[in-house]
C-alpha positions, 0 to 999 in steps of 0.5 A, spaced: 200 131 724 199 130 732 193 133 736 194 137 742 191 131 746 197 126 744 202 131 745 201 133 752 200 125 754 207 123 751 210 129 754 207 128 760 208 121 761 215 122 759 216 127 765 212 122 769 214 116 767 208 112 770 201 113 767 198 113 773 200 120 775 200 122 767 192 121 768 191 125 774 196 131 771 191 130 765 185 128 768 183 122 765 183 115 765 189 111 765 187 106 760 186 113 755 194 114 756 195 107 754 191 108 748 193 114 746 200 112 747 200 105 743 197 110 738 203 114 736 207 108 737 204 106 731 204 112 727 211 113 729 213 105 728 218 104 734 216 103 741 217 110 745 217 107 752 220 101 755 214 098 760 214 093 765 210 092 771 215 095 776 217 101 771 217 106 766 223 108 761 223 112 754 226 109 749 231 112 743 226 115 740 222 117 745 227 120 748 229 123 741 222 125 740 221 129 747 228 133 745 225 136 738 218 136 741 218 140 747 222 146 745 217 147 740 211 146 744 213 150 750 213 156 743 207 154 741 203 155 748 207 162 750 206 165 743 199 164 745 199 166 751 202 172 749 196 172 743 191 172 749 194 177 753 194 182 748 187 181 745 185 182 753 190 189 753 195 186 758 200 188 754 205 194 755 206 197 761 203 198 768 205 203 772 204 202 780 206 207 786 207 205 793 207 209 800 211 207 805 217 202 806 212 196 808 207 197 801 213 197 797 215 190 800 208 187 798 207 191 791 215 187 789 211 180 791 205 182 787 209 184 782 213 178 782 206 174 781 202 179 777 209 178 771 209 171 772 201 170 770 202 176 765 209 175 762 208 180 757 206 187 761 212 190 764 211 193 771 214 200 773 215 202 780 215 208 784 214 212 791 209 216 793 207 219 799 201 220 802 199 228 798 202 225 791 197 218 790 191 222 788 195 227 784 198 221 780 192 217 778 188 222 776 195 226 772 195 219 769 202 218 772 202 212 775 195 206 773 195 203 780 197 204 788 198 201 794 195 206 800 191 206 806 184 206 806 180 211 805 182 215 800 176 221 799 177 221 792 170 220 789 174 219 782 178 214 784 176 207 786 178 203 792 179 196 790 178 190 796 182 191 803 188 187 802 191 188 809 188 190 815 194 193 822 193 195 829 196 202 830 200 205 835 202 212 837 209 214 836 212 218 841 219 221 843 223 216 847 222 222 853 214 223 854 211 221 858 206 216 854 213 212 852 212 208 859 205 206 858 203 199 856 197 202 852 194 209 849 187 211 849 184 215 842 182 221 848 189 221 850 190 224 844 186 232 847 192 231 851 197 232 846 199 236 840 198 230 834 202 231 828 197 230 822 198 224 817 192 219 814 185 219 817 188 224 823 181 225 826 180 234 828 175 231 835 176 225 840 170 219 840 167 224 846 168 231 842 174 234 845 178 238 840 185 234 837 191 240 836 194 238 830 202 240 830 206 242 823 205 238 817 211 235 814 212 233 807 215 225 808 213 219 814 221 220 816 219 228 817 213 226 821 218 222 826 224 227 825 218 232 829 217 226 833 222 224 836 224 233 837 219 232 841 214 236 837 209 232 836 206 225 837 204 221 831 198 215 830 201 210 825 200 203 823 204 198 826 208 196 821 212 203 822 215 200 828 218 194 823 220 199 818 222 205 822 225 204 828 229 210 831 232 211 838 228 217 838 221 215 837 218 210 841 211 206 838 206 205 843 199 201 841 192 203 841 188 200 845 181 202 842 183 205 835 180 202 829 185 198 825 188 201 819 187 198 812 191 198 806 189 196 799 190 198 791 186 205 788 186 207 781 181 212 777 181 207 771 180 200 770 184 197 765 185 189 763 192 191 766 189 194 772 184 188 773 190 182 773 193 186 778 188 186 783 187 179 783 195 178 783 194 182 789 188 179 793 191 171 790 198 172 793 195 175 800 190 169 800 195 164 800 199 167 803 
């Protein structure tokens, strides 16, 4: 029988074919590639490389022996994967939600890393708006969700901060703040804000904010808004994702920036490697 060690050298070295790069791939020394590939040589009784000064080429039998022994360790080494994802409950389904057009494309690139790392649970998707994700979580309907912090739930658990964003102000295409470079958290006593996330009821010097209309969805919001009805703090992203004719997106000059993460009510193995997915793909990215 071959060993594990003899295995990953002489399928290395016939990827790499050159043994110095096959020693740093396995990190070791290029001596032990020499020693261990002489050794199967001689178990098999044939040369499986052709070695020169200049080059590296597999034989016949090399060549035979990596088609019939790569197939096989690749199965090998996905059913014990898949044998340790279950022994740690990454199997079955993990249900995650998103609010907002944005999150939805950051959810789909941490799904994307998070089935590559765990190939034996499936992701299901969904929308939520703001009112629905703790609900959700605490009705079991979905095990994860990407909102905006914070969530005044002391139930649920807010994971790390994964993306920090200006705001800005929506407005209809005819107020008078359109045509300002800048907005100030007081203007807000001056006009009626239609309420969405942390909407505050004073502004930082105490005066009162007049909140407009509630609305079910963010495309509700900005429908008000751009009727003229109402003027609506939002992250920056919405100009990107929710561009109107009717509504024009005036910056904060002095707002804390918002911030989005991951919340659940319970942590499982499924829910754990989805934070980590979550927070490795915007580290590196």
């Amino acid at each position: 029988m071959l060993e594990r060690h003899e295995v990953e050298t002489f399928l290395t070295l016939f990827e790499e074919l050159h043994f110095g790069r096959t020693a740093e791939r396995l990190h070791v020394s290029t001596a032990r590639v020499s020693q261990t590939v002489r050794k199967l040589e001689r178990r098999v009784g044939a040369p499986l490389f052709d070695r020169t000064s200049r080059r590296v080429e597999p034989t016949a039998a090399g060549r035979r022996l990596y088609e019939r022994v790569r197939p096989a360790w690749d199965e090998i080494g996905a059913a014990f994967q898949e044998a340790v994802a279950a022994g740690r409950g990454l199997t079955g389904t993990l249900r995650a939600a998103f609010v907002g057009a944005a999150a939805a494309q950051l959810l789909v690139g941490v799904t994307g890393l998070f089935r590559e790392r765990v190939p034996g649970c499936e992701v299901r998707v969904r929308e939520a708006q703001w009112g629905e994700v703790a609900p959700w979580l605490r009705e079991d309907r979905v095990d994860v969700a990407l909102t905006t912090f914070p969530v005044d739930a002391p139930d649920l658990t807010m994971g790390p901060v994964l993306v920090r964003e200006a705001r800005v102000l929506a407005v209809a295409a005819g107020h008078p703040f359109a045509r300002r470079a800048t907005v100030s958290v007081e203007d807000l006593a001056r006009v009626t804000v239609l309420p969405l996330l942390d909407t505050p009821a004073t502004t930082p010097s105490g005066r009162p904010v007049v909140l407009g209309p509630p609305a079910a969805t963010l495309n509700e919001l900005l429908a008000l808004v751009g009727a003229d009805q109402g003027v609506l703090p939002v992250g920056a992203q919405t100009r990107r994702y929710y561009a109107r004719p009717d509504v024009v997106y005036v910056p904060f000059e002095d707002a804390p920036r918002l911030e989005w993460g991951l919340v659940w009510r319970t942590e499982t193995a499924r829910v754990r490697a989805f934070s980590e997915a979550a927070r490795d793909l915007l580290r590196d990215s």
